[in-house]
N, CA, C and O atoms as a GROMACS GRO file, in nm:
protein
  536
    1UNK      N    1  -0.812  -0.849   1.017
    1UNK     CA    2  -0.854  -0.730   0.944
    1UNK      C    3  -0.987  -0.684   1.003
    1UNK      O    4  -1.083  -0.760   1.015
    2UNK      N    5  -0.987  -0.545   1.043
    2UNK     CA    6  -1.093  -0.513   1.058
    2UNK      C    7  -1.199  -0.420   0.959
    2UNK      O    8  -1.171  -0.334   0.875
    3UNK      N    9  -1.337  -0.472   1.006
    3UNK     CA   10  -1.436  -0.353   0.870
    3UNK      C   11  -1.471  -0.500   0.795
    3UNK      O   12  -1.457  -0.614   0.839
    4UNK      N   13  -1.534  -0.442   0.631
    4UNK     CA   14  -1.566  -0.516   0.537
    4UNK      C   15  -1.448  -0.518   0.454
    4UNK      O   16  -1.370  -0.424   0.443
    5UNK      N   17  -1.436  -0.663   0.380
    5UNK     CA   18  -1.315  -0.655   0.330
    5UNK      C   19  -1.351  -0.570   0.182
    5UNK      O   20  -1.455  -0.576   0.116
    6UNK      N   21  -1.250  -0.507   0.162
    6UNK     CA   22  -1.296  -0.454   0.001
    6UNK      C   23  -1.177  -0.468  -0.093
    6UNK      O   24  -1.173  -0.412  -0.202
    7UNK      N   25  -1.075  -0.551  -0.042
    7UNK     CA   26  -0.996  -0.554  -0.161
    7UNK      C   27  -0.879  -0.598  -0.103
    7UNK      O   28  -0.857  -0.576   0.016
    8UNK      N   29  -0.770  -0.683  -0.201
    8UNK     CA   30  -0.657  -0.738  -0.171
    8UNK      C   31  -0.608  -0.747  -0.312
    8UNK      O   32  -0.682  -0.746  -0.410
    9UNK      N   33  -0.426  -0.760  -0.313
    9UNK     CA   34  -0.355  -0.762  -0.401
    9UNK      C   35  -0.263  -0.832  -0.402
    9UNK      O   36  -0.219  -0.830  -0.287
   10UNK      N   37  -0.193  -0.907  -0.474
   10UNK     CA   38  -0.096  -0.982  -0.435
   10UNK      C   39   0.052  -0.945  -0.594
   10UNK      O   40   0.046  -1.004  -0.702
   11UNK      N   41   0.134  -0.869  -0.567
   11UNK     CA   42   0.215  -0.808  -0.645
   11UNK      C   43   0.405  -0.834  -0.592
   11UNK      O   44   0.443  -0.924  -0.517
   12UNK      N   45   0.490  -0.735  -0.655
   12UNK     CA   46   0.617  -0.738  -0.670
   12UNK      C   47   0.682  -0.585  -0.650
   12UNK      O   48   0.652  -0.487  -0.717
   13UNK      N   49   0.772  -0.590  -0.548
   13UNK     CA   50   0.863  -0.503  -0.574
   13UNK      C   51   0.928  -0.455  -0.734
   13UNK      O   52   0.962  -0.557  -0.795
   14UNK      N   53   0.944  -0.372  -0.786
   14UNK     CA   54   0.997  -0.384  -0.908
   14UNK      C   55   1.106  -0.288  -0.878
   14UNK      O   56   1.215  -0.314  -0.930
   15UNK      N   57   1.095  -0.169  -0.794
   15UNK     CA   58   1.224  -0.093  -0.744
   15UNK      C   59   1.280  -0.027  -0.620
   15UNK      O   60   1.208   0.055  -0.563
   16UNK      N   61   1.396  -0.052  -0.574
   16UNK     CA   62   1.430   0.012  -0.425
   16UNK      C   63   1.530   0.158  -0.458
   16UNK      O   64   1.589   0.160  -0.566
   17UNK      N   65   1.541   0.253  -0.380
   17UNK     CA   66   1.625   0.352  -0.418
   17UNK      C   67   1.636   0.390  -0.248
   17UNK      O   68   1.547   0.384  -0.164
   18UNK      N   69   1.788   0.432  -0.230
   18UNK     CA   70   1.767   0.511  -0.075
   18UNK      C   71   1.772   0.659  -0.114
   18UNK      O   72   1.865   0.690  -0.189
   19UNK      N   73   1.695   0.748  -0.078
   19UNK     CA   74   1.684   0.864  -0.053
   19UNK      C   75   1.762   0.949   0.077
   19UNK      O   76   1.793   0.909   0.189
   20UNK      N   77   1.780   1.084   0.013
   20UNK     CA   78   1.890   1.209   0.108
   20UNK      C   79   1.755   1.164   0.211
   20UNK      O   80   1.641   1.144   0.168
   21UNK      N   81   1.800   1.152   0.363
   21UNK     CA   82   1.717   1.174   0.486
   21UNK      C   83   1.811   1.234   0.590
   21UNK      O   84   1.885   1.170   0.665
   22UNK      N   85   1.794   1.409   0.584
   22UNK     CA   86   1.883   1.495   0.657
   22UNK      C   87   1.837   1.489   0.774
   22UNK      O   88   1.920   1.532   0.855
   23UNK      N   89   1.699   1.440   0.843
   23UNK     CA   90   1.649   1.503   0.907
   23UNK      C   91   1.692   1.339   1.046
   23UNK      O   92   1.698   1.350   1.168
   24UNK      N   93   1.711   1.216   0.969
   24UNK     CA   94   1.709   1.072   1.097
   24UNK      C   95   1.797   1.002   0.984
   24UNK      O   96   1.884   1.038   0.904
   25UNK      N   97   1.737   0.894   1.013
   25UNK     CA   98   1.787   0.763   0.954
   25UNK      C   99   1.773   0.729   0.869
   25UNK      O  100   1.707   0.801   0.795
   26UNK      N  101   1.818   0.610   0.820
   26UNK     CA  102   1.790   0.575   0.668
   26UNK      C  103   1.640   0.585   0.581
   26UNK      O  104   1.538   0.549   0.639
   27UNK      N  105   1.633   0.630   0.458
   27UNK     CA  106   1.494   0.579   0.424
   27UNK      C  107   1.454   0.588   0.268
   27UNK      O  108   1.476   0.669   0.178
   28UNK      N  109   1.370   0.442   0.282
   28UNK     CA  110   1.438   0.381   0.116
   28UNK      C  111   1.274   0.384   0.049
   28UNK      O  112   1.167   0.350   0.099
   29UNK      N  113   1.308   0.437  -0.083
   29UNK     CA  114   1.162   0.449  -0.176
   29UNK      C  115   1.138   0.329  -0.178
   29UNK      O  116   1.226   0.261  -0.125
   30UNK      N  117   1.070   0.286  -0.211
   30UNK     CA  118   0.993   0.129  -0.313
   30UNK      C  119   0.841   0.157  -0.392
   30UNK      O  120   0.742   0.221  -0.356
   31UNK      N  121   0.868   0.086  -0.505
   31UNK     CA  122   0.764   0.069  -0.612
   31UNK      C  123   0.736  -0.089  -0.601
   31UNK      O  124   0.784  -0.196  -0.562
   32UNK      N  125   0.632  -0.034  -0.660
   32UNK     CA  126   0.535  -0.220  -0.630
   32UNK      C  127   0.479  -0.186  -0.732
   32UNK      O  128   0.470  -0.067  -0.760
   33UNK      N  129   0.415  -0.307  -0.830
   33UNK     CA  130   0.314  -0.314  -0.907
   33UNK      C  131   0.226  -0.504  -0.867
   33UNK      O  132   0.282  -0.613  -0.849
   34UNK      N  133   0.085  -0.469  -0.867
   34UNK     CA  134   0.023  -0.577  -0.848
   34UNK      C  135  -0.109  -0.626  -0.874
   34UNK      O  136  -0.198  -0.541  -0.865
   35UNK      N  137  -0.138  -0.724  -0.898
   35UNK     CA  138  -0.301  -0.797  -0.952
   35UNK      C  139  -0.388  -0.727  -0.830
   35UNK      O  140  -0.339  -0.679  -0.727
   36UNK      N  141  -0.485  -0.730  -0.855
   36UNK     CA  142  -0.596  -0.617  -0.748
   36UNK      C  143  -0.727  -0.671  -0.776
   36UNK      O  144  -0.769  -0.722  -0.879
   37UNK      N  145  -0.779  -0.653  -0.673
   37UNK     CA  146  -0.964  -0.680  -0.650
   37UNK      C  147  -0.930  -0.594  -0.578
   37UNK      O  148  -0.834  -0.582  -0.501
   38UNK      N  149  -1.080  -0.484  -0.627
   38UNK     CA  150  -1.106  -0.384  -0.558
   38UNK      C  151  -1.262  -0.328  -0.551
   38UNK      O  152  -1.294  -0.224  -0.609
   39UNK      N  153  -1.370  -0.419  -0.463
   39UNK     CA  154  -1.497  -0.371  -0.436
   39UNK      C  155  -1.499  -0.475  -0.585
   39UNK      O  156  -1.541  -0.418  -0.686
   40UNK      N  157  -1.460  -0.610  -0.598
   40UNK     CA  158  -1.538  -0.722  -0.670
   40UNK      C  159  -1.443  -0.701  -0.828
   40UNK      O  160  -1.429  -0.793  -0.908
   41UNK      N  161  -1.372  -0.533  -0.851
   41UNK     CA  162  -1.316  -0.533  -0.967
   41UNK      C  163  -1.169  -0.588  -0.979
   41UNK      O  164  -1.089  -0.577  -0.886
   42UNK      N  165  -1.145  -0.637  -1.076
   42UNK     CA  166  -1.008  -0.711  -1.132
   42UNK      C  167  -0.926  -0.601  -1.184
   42UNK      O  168  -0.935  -0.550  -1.295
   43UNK      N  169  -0.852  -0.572  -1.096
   43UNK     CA  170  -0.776  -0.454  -1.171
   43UNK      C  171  -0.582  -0.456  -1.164
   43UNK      O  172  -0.539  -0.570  -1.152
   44UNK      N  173  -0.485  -0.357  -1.171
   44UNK     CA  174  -0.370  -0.366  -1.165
   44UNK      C  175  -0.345  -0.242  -1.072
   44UNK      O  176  -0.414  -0.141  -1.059
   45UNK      N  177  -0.263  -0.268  -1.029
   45UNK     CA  178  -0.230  -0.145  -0.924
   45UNK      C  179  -0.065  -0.075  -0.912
   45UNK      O  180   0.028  -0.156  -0.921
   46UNK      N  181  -0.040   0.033  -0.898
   46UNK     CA  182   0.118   0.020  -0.872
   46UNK      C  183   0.110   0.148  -0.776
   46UNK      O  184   0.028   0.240  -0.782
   47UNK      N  185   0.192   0.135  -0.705
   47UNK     CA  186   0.236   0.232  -0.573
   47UNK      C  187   0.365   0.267  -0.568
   47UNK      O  188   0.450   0.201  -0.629
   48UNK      N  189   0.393   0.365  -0.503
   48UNK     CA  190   0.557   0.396  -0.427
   48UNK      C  191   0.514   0.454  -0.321
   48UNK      O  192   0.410   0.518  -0.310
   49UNK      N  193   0.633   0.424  -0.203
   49UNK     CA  194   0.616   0.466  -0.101
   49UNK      C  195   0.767   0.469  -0.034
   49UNK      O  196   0.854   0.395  -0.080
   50UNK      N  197   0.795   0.557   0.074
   50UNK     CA  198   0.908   0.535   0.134
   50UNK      C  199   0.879   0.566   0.269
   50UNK      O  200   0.828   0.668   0.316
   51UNK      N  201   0.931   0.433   0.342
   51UNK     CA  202   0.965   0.433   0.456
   51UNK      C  203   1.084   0.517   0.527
   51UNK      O  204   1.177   0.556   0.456
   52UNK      N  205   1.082   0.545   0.664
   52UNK     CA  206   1.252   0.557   0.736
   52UNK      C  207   1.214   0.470   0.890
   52UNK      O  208   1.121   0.452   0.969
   53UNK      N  209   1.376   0.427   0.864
   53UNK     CA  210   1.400   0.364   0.998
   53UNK      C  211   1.365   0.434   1.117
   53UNK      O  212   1.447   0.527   1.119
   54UNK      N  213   1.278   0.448   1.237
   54UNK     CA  214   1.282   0.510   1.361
   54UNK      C  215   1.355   0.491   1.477
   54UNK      O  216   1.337   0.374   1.511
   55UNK      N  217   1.428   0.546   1.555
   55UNK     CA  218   1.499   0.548   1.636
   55UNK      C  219   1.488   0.369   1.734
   55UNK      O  220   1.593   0.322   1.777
   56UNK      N  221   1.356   0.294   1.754
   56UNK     CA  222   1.301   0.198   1.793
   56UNK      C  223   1.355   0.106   1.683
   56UNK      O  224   1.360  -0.012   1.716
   57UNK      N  225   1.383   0.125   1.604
   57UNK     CA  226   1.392  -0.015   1.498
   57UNK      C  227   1.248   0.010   1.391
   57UNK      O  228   1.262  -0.010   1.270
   58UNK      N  229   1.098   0.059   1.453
   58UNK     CA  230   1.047   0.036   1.359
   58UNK      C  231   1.038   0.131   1.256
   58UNK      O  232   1.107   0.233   1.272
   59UNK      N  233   0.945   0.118   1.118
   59UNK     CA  234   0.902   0.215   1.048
   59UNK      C  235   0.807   0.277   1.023
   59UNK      O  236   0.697   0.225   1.041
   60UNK      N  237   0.820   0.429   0.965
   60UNK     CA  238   0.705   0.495   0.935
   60UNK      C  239   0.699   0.510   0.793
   60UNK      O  240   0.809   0.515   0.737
   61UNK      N  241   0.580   0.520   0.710
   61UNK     CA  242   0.614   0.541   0.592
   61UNK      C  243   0.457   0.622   0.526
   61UNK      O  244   0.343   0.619   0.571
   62UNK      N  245   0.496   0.670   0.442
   62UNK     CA  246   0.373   0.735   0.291
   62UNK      C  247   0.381   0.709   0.218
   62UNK      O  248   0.495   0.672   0.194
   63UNK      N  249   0.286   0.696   0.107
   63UNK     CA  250   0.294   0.630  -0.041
   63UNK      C  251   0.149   0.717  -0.133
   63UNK      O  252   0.064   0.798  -0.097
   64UNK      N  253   0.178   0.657  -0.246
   64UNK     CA  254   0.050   0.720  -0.330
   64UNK      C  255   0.051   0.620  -0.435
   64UNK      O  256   0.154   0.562  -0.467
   65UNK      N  257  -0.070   0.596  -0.493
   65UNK     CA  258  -0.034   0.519  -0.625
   65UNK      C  259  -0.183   0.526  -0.688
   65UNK      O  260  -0.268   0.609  -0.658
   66UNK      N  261  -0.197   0.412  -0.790
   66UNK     CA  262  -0.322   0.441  -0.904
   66UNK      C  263  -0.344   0.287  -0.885
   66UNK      O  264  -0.251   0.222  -0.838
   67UNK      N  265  -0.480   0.212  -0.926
   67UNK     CA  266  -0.570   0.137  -0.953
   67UNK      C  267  -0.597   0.178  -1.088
   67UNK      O  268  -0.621   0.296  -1.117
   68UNK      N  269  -0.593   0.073  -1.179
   68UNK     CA  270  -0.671   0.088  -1.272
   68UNK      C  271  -0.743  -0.066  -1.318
   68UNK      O  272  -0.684  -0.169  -1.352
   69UNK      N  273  -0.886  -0.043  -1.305
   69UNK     CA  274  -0.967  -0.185  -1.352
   69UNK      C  275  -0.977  -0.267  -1.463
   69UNK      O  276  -0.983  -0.193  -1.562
   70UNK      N  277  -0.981  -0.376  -1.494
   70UNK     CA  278  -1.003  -0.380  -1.627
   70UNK      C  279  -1.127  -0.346  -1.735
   70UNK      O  280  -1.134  -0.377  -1.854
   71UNK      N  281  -1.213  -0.278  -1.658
   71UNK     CA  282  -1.311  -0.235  -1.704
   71UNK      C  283  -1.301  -0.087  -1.733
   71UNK      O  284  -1.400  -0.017  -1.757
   72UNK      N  285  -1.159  -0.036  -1.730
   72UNK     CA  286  -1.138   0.103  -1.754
   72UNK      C  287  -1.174   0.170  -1.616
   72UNK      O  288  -1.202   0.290  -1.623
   73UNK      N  289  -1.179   0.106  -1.480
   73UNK     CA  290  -1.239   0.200  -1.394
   73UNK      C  291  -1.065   0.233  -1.307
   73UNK      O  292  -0.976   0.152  -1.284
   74UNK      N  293  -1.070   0.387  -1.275
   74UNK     CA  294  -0.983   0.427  -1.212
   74UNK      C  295  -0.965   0.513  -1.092
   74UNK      O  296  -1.048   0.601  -1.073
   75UNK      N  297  -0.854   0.496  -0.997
   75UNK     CA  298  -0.910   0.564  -0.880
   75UNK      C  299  -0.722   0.574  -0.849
   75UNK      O  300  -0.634   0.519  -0.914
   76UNK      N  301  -0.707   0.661  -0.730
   76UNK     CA  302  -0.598   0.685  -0.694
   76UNK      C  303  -0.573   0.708  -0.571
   76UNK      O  304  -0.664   0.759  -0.506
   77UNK      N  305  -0.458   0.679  -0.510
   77UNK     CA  306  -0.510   0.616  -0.340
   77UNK      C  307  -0.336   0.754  -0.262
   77UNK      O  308  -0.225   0.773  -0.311
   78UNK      N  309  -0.396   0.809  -0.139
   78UNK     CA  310  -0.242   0.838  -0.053
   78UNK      C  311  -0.291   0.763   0.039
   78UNK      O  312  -0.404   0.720   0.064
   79UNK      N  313  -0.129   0.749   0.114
   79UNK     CA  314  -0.169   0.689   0.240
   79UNK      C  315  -0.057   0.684   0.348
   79UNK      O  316   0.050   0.744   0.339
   80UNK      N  317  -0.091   0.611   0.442
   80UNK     CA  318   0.087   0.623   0.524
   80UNK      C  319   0.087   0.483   0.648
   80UNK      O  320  -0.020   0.427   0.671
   81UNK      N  321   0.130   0.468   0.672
   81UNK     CA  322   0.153   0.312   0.818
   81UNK      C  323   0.316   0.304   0.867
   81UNK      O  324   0.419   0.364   0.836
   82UNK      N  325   0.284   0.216   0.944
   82UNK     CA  326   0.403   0.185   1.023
   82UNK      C  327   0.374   0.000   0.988
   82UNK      O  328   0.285  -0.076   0.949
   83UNK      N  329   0.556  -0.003   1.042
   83UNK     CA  330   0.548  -0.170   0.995
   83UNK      C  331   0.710  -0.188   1.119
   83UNK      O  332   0.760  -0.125   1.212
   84UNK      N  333   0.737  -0.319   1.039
   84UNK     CA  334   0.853  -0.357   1.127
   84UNK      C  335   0.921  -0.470   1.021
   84UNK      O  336   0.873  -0.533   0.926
   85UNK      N  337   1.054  -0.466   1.081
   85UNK     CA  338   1.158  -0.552   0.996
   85UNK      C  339   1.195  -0.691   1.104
   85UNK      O  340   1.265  -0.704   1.204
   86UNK      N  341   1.083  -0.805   1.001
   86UNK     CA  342   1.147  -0.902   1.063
   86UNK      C  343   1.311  -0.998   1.026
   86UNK      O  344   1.414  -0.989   0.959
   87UNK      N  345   1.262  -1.061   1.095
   87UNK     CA  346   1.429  -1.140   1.096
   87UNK      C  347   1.471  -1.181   0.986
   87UNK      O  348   1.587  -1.172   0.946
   88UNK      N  349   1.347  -1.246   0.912
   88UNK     CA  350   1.391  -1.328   0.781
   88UNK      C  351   1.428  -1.222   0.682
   88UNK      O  352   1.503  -1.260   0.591
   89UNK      N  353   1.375  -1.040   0.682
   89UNK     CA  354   1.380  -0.961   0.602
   89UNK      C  355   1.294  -0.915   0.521
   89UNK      O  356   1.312  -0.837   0.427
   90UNK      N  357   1.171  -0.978   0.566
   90UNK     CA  358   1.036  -0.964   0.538
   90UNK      C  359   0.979  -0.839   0.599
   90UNK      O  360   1.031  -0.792   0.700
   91UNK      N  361   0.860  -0.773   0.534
   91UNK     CA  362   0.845  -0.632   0.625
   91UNK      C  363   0.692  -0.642   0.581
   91UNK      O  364   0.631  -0.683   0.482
   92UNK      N  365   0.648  -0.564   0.746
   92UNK     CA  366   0.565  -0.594   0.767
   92UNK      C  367   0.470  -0.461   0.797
   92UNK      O  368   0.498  -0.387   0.891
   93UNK      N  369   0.384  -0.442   0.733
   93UNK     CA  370   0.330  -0.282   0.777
   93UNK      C  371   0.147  -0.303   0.811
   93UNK      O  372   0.089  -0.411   0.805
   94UNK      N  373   0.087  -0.179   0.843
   94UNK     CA  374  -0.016  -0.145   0.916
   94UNK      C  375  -0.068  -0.011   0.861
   94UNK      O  376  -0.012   0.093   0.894
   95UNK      N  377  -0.185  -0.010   0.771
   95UNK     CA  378  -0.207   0.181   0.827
   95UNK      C  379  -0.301   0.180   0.754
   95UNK      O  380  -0.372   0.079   0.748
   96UNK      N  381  -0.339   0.337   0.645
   96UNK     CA  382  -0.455   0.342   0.642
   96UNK      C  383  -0.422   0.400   0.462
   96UNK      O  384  -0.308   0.425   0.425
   97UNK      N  385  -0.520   0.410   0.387
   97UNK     CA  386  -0.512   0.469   0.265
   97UNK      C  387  -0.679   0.536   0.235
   97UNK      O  388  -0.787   0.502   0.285
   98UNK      N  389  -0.641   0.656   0.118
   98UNK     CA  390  -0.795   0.741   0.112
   98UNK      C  391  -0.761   0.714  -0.013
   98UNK      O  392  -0.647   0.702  -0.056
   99UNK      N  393  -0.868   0.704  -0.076
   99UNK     CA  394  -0.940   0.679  -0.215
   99UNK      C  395  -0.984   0.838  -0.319
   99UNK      O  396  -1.049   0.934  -0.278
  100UNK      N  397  -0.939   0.824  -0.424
  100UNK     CA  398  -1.039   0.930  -0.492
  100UNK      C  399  -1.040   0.866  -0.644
  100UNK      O  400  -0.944   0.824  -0.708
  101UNK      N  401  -1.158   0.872  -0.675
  101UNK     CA  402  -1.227   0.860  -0.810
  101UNK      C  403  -1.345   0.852  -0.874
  101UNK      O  404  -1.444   0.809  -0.814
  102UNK      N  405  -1.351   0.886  -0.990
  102UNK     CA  406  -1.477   0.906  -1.028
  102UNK      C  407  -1.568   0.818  -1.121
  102UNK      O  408  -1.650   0.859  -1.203
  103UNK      N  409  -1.533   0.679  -1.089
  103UNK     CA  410  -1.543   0.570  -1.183
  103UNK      C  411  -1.673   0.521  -1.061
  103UNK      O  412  -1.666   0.487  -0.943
  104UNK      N  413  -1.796   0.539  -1.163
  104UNK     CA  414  -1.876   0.462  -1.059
  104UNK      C  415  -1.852   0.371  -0.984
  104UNK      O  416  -1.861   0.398  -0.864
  105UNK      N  417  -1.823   0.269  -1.011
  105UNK     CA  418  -1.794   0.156  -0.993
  105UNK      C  419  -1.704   0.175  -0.857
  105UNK      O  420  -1.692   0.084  -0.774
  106UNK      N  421  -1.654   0.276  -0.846
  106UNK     CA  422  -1.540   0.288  -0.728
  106UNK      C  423  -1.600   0.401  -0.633
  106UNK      O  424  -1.559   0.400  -0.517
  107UNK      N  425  -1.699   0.507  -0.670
  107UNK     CA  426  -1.762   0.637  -0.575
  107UNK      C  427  -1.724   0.637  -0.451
  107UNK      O  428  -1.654   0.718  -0.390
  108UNK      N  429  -1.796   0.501  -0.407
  108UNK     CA  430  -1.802   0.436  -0.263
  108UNK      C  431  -1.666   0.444  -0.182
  108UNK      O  432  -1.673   0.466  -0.061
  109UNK      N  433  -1.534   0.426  -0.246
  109UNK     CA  434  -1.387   0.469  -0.186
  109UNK      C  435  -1.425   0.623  -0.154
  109UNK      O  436  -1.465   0.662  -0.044
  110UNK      N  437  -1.408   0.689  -0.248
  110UNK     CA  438  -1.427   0.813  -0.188
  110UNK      C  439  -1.453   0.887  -0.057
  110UNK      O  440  -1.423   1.002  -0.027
  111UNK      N  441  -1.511   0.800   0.011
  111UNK     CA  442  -1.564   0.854   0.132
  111UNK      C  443  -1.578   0.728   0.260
  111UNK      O  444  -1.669   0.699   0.339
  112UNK      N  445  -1.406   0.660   0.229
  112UNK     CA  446  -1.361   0.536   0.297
  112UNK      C  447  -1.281   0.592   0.357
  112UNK      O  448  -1.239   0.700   0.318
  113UNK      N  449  -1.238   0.536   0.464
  113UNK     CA  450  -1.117   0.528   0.493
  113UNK      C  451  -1.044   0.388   0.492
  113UNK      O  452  -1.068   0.311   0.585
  114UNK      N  453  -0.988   0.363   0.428
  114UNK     CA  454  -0.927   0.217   0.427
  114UNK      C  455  -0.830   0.157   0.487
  114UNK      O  456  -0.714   0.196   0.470
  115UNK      N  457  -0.865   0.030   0.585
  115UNK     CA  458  -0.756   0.003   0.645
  115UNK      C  459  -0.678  -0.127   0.590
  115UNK      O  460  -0.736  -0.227   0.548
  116UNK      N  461  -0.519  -0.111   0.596
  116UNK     CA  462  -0.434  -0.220   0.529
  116UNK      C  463  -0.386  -0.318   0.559
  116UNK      O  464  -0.400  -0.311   0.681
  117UNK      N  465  -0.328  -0.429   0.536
  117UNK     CA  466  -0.241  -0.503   0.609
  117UNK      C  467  -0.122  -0.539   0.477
  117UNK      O  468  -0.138  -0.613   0.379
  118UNK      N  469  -0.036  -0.481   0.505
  118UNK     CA  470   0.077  -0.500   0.348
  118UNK      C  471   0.228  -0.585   0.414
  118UNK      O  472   0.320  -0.535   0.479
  119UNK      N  473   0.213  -0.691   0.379
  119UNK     CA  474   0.353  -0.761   0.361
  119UNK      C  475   0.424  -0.795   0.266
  119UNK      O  476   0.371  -0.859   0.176
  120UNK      N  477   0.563  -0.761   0.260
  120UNK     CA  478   0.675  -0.798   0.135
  120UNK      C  479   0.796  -0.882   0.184
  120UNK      O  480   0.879  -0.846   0.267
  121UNK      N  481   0.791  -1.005   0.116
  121UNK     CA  482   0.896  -1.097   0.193
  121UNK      C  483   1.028  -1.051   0.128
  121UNK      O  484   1.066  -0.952   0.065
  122UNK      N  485   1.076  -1.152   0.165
  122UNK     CA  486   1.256  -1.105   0.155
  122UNK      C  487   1.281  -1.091  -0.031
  122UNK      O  488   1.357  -1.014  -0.090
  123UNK      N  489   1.208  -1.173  -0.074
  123UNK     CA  490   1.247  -1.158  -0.214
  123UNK      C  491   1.201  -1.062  -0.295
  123UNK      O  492   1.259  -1.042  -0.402
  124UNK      N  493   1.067  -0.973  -0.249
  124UNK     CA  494   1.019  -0.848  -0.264
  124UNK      C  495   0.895  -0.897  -0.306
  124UNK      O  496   0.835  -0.807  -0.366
  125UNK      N  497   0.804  -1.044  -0.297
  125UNK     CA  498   0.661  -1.051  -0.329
  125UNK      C  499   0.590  -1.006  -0.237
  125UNK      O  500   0.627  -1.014  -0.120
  126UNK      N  501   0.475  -0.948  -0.275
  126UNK     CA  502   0.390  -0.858  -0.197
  126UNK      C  503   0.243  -0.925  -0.181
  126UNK      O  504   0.181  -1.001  -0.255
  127UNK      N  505   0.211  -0.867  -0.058
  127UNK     CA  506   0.067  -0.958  -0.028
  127UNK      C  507  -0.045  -0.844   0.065
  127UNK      O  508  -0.024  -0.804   0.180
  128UNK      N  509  -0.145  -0.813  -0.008
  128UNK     CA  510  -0.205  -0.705   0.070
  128UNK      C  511  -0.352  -0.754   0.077
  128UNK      O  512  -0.405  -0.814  -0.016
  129UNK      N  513  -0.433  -0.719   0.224
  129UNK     CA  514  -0.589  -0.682   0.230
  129UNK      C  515  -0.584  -0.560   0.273
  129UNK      O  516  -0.488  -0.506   0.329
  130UNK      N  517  -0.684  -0.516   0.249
  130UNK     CA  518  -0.764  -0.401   0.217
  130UNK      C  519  -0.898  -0.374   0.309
  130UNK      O  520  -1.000  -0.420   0.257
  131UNK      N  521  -0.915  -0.321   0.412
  131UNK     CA  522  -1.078  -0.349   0.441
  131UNK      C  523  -1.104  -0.221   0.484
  131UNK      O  524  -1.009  -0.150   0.517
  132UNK      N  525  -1.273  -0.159   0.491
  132UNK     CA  526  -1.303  -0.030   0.522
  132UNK      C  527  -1.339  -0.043   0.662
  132UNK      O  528  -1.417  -0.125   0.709
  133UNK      N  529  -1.262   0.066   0.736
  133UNK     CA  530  -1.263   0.121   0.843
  133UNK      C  531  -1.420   0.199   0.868
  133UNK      O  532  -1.466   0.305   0.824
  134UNK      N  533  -1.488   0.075   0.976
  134UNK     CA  534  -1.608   0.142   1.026
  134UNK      C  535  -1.600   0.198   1.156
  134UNK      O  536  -1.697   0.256   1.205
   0.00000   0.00000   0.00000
């Protein structure tokens, strides 16, 4: 990981759906919800995002989702990466996410760019760091 780390999550698939993709190949939503540290806060997180298969085998994908702390602090993240499908069925992605909110405690996202490292094994547990892109 590169940068300062500012946050990791460790969560669950909770839903897959494949979506119309007129334009290539297959490409399937997913929702996650997961435990979160974010800049020292204990919070919950949930996302969706959908990938599509690329002509190479690998993927591209976008997502959006919400943070919320347990201290009531909230923030809301887009973002997008590429990943790859390994053998076991585990997937493996790369990219970047932007921050917005107005919870002190969080300002400092605002004007991050954050870089990811997100893996989901075959059974759909999820494992993420988080660090800011200097």
């Amino acid at each position: 990981m590169q940068g300062e780390k500012i946050g990791e999550s460790i969560g669950k698939v909770t839903s897959r759906r494949v979506l119309a993709n007129p334009g290539g190949g297959p490409k399937m939503e997913t929702t996650f919800e997961a435990s979160a540290r974010v800049l020292g806060v204990e919070a919950t997180e949930t996302g969706t995002y959908w990938s599509v298969v690329r002509p190479d085998g690998s993927l591209f994908g976008e997502g959006q989702g919400i943070v919320m702390g347990k201290g009531g602090e909230l923030a809301t993240w887009a973002g997008h990466g590429v990943g790859t499908i390994n053998k076991d069925g585990s997937v493996s992605y790369r990219g970047a996410i932007y921050y917005q909110s107005s919870t002190a405690a969080w300002l400092r996202l605002n004007s991050v760019a954050a870089i990811f490292e997100y893996e989901v094994d075959a059974q759909g547990g999820s494992r993420s760091q988080l660090g800011e892109w200097k």
